[in-house]
C-alpha positions as CSV (number, residue, x, y, z in Angstrom):
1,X,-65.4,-22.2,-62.9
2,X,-62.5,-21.1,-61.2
3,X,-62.8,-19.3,-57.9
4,X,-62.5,-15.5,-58.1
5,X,-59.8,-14.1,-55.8
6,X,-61.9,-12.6,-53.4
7,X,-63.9,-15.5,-52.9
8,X,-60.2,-17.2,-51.8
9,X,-59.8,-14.0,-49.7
10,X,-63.4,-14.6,-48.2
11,X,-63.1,-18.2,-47.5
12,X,-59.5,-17.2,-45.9
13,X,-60.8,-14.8,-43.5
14,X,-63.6,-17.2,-42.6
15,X,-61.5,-20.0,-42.0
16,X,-58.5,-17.5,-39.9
17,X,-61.8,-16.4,-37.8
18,X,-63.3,-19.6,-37.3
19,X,-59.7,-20.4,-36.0
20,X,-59.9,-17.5,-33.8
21,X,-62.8,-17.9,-32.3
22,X,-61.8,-21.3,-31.8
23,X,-58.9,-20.3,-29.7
24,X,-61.1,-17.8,-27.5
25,X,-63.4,-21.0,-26.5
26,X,-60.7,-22.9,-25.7
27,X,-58.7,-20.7,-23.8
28,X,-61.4,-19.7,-21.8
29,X,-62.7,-23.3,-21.2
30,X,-59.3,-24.8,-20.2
31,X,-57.0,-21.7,-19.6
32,X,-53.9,-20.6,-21.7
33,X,-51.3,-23.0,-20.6
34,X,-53.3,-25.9,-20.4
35,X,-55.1,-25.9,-23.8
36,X,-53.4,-27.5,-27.0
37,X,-53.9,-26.6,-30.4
38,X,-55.8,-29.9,-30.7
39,X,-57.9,-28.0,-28.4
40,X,-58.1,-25.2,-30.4
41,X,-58.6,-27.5,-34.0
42,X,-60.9,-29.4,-32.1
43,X,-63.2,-26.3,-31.1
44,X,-62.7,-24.4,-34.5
45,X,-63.9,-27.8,-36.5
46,X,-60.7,-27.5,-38.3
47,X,-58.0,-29.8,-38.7
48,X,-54.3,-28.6,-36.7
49,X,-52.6,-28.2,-40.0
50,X,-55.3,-25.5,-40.8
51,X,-55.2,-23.6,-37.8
52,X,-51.4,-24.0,-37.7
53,X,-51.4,-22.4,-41.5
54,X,-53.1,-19.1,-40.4
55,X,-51.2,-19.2,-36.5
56,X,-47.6,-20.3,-36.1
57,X,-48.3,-20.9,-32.5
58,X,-50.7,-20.6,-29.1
59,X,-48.7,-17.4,-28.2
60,X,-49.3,-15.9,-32.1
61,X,-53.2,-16.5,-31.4
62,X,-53.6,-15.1,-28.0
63,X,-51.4,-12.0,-29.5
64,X,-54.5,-11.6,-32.2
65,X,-57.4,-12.3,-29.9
66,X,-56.0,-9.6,-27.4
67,X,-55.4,-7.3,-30.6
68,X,-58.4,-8.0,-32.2
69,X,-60.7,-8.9,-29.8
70,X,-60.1,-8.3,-26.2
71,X,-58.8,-4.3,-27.1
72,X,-62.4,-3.5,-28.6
73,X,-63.5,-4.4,-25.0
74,X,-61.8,-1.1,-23.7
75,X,-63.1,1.2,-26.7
76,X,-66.4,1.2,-24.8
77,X,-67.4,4.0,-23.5
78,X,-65.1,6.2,-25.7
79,X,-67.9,7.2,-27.7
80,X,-70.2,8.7,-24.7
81,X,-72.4,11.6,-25.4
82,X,-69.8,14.0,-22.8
83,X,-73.0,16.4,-22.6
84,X,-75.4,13.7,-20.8
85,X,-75.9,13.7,-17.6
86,X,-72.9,11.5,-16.0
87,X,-75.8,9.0,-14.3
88,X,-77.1,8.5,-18.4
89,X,-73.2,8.1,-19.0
90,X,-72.4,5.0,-16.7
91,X,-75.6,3.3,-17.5
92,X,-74.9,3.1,-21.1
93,X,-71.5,1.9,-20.3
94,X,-73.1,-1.0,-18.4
95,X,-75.4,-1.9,-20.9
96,X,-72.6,-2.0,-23.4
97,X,-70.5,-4.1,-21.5
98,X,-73.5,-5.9,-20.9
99,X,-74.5,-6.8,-24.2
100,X,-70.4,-7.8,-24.9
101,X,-70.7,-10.4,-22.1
102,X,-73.9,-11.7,-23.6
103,X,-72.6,-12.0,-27.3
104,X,-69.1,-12.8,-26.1
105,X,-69.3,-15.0,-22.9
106,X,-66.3,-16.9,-23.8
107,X,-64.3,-13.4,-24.8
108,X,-65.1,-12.1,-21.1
109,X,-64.4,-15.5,-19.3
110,X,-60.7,-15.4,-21.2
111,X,-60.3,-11.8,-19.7
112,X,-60.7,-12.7,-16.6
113,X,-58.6,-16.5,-16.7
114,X,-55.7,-14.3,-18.2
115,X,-55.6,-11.9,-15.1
116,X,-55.4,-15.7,-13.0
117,X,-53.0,-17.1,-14.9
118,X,-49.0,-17.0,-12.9
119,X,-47.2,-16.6,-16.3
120,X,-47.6,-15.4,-19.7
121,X,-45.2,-15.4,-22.7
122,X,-43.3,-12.3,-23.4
123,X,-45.0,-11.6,-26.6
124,X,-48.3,-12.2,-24.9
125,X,-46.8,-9.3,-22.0
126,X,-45.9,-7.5,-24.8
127,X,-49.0,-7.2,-26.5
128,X,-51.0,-6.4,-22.9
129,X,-49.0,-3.3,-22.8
130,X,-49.8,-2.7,-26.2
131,X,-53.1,-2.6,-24.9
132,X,-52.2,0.6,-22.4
133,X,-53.9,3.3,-24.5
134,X,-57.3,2.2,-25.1
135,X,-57.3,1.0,-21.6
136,X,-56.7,4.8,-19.9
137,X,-59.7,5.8,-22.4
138,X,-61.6,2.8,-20.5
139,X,-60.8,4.1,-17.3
140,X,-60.8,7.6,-18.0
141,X,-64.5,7.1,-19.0
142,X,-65.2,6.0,-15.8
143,X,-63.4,8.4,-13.6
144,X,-65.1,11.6,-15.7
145,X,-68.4,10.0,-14.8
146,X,-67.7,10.0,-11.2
147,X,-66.2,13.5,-11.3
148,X,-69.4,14.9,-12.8
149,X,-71.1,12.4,-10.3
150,X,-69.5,15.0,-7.4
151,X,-67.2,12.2,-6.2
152,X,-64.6,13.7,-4.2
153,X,-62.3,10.5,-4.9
154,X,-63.7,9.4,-8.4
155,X,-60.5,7.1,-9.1
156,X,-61.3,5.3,-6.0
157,X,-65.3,5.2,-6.6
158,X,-64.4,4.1,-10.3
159,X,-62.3,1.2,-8.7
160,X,-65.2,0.1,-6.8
161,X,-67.7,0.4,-9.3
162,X,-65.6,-1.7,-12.0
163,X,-64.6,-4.3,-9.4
164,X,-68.0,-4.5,-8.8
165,X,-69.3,-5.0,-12.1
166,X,-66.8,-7.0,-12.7
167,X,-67.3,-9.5,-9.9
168,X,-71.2,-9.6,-11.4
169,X,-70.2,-10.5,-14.9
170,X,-67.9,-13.4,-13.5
171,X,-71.0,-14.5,-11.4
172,X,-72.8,-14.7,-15.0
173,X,-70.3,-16.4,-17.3
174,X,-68.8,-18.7,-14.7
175,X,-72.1,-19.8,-12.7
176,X,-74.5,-22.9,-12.9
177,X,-77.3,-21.4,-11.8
178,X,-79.7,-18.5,-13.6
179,X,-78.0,-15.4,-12.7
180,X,-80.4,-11.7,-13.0
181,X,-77.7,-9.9,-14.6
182,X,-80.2,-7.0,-15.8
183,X,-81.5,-6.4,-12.1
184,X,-77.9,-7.2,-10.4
185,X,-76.7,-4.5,-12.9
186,X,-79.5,-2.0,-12.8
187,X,-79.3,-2.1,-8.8
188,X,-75.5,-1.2,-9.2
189,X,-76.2,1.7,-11.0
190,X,-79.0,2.7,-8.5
191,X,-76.4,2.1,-5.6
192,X,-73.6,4.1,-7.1
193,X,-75.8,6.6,-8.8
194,X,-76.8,7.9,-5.9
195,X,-74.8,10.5,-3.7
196,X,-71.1,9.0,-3.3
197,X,-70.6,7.3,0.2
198,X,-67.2,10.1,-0.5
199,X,-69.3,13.2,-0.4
200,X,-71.3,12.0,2.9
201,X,-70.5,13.5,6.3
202,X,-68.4,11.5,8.2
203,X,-69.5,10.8,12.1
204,X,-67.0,11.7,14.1
């Protein structure tokens, strides 16, 4: 029996996500410049022609997996309950980024080789700033927390707190030994939960 259409669409967008996913792992593992799309074949478990059928090139991949991938990172937090308490607000921030680092390891670890890497294509630029919006909804999440929080700087406490964060999930997805990401995380929040080093008094 012939194949229905939208069993050809299914087995299309299978195959175009098995490809993408492909490219995240190898990007991640071996960094933009320096993987192939035998890389990305190879770690798909498709053949080059294949992945070159559904991406003309490296640079049309990394476009998608920013667009599709990468930009869902930053819609975190967007859909906060604004009437909790701001200490309720960061925590479930954390444990959504959390539970992203956990599904996607090799998502987070080609976040963070991109912001390494000396050059990108212009189409890859391109698409970062494409990325703009969602980001200020990512970091104005953060700064309304730390506004509620009392901060009298929240931009710069916001700084410190995703640095920080960020400097722990690198520690996960990048080290060889077993990393307490729950309890490194959960002291964070006790640390910056508390009241802002900001709003102290100041020995003169």
């Amino acid at each position: 029996m012939p194949r229905l259409a939208a069993d050809n669409r299914l087995l299309r967008a299978i195959a175009r996500t098995r490809i993408l996913d492909g490219s995240i792992a190898a990007f991640a593992r071996k960094g933009f410049h320096a993987a192939s799309m035998d890389d990305v074949a190879a770690s798909a478990g498709v053949s080059k022609g294949l992945a070159y059928f559904y991406f003309k090139s490296k640079d049309e991949l990394l476009v998608h997996a920013l667009r599709e991938r990468v930009a869902h990172l930053f819609e975190i937090g967007t859909a906060l309950d604004r009437t909790a308490p701001p200490g309720d607000r960061l925590a479930a921030i954390v444990d959504a980024l959390l539970a992203k680092v956990r599904e996607e390891p090799d998502l987070v670890r080609l976040y963070l080789s991109l912001s390494l890497e000396r050059s990108l294509s212009r189409t890859a630029v391109r698409t970062l700033r494409d990325l703009g919006a969602p980001l200020e909804r990512y970091l104005a999440a953060f700064r309304g927390v730390f506004e509620d929080l009392g901060s009298q700087d929240p931009e710069l406490d916001a700084l410190i707190f995703r640095s920080s964060l960020l400097g722990l999930f690198l520690r996960f997805v990048r080290s060889i030994e077993e990393v307490p990401i729950e309890r490194l995380c959960a002291r964070l929040l006790e640390i910056f939960k508390g009241p802002p080093v900001s709003r102290r008094r100041r020995v003169r």
